[in-house]
MIMAR-719554 format. One record per residue (C-alpha): x negated, y, z; residue in one letter. Coordinates in steps of 0.25 Angstrom, whole numbers, plus 5000, padded with zeros to 4 digits. Layout:
// MIMAR-719554
XYZA
...
END
This chain:
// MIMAR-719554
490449914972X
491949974972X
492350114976X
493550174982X
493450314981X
494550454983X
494750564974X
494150654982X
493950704996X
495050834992X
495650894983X
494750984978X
493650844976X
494150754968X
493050704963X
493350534962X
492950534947X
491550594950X
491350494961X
491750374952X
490750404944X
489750414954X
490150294957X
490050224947X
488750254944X
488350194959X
488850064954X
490250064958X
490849964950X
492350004953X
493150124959X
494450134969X
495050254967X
496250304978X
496350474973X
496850504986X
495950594992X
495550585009X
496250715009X
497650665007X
497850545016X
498550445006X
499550565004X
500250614990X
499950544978X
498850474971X
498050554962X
497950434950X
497150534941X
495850534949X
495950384948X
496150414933X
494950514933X
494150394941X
494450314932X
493850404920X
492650434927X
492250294927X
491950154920X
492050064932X
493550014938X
494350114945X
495350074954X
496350174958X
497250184972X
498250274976X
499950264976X
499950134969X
501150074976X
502149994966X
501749904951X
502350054944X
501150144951X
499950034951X
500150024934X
500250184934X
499050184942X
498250094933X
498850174920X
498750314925X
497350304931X
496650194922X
496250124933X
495750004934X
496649944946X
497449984958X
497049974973X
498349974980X
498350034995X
499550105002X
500450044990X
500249914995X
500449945011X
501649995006X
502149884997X
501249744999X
501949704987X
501349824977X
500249704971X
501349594968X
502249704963X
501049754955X
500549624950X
502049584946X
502249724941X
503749714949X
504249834956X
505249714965X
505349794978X
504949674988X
506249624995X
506549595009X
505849455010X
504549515006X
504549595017X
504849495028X
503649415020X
502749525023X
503249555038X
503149405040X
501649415034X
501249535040X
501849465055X
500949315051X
499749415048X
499849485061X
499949355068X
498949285062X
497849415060X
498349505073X
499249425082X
499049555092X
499449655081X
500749575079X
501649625086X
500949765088X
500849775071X
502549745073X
502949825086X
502149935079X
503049925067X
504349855073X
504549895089X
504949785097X
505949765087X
505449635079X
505349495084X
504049445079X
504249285077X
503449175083X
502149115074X
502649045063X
503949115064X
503549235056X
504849225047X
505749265060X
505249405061X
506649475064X
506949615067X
507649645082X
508049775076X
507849785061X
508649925060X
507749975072X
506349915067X
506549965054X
507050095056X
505750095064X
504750045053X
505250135044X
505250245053X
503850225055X
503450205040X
504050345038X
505250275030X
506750245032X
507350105032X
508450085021X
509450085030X
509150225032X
508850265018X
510250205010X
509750095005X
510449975008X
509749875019X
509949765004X
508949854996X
507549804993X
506649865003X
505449974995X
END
């Protein structure tokens, strides 16, 4: 039996070391440790050291989780808090090429093509798994401003209005395209 367990429920109860323990001595025969606590909502940063501190308390795997997002912070991770491994969450909602880049140890930004690949796959796997999500997953994101393709025609995806529907995505994401924040529309996209 695994475990995932917080830190604590505040502040003032961190107590994830004790519970490992307790843990452990049920059986558990590993722990996943993200040191956020409920109280914080994914907000601010980390705390690795109660991963560290998990991972002193007990003999069994720990596994920590928390703000691993590029090959740089998963080896920090596993050096810092002696884990045993990495469970990868947001990181990878934000970057689905974090586990190549960590297994290749390259920090390649992915390019342009790896994007259309992923839109490309994400539209075949809404096809094929949600057909009636389809076009509400895109409209959601896009407006009325892309031209969904055909079946079998997945690689015709084009923007009406790329300027538009990106300033709207990123709006939406909280973010500002790169025509909006200096960088040229030729630099590799974060």
């Amino acid at each position: 039996m695994t475990v995932k367990i917080r830190s604590g429920w505040d502040s003032g109860s961190i107590n994830a070391p004790e519970f490992a323990r307790v843990l452990e001595a049920a059986g558990a025969s590993a722990i996943t440790v993200p040191p956020r606590r409920p109280s914080e909502h994914h907000r601010g940063e980390a705390a690795w050291s109660v991963i560290h501190d998990v991972k002193q308390a007990v003999s069994i795997p720990v596994v920590g989780n928390g703000d691993v997002r590029c090959p740089t912070s998963a080896r920090s991770m596993i050096e810092l808090t002696g884990a045993d491994g990495i469970m990868i969450g947001r990181g990878a909602l934000q970057n689905p090429w974090l586990f190549r880049q960590i297994a290749t140890g390259s920090t390649e930004a992915p390019g342009l093509d790896d994007y259309r690949r992923l839109f490309e796959r994400l539209v075949a796997l809404l096809r094929e798994h949600r057909p009636e999500r389809l076009v509400k997953q895109v409209d959601a994101l896009l407006g009325d401003e892309l031209l969904l393709p055909a079946p079998g025609e997945v690689s015709s995806v084009r923007p009406v209005d790329s300027g538009r529907a990106t300033r709207r995505l990123f709006r939406m994401r909280g973010q500002r395209p790169l025509h909006d924040s200096g960088l040229s529309s030729e630099s590799q996209l974060p």
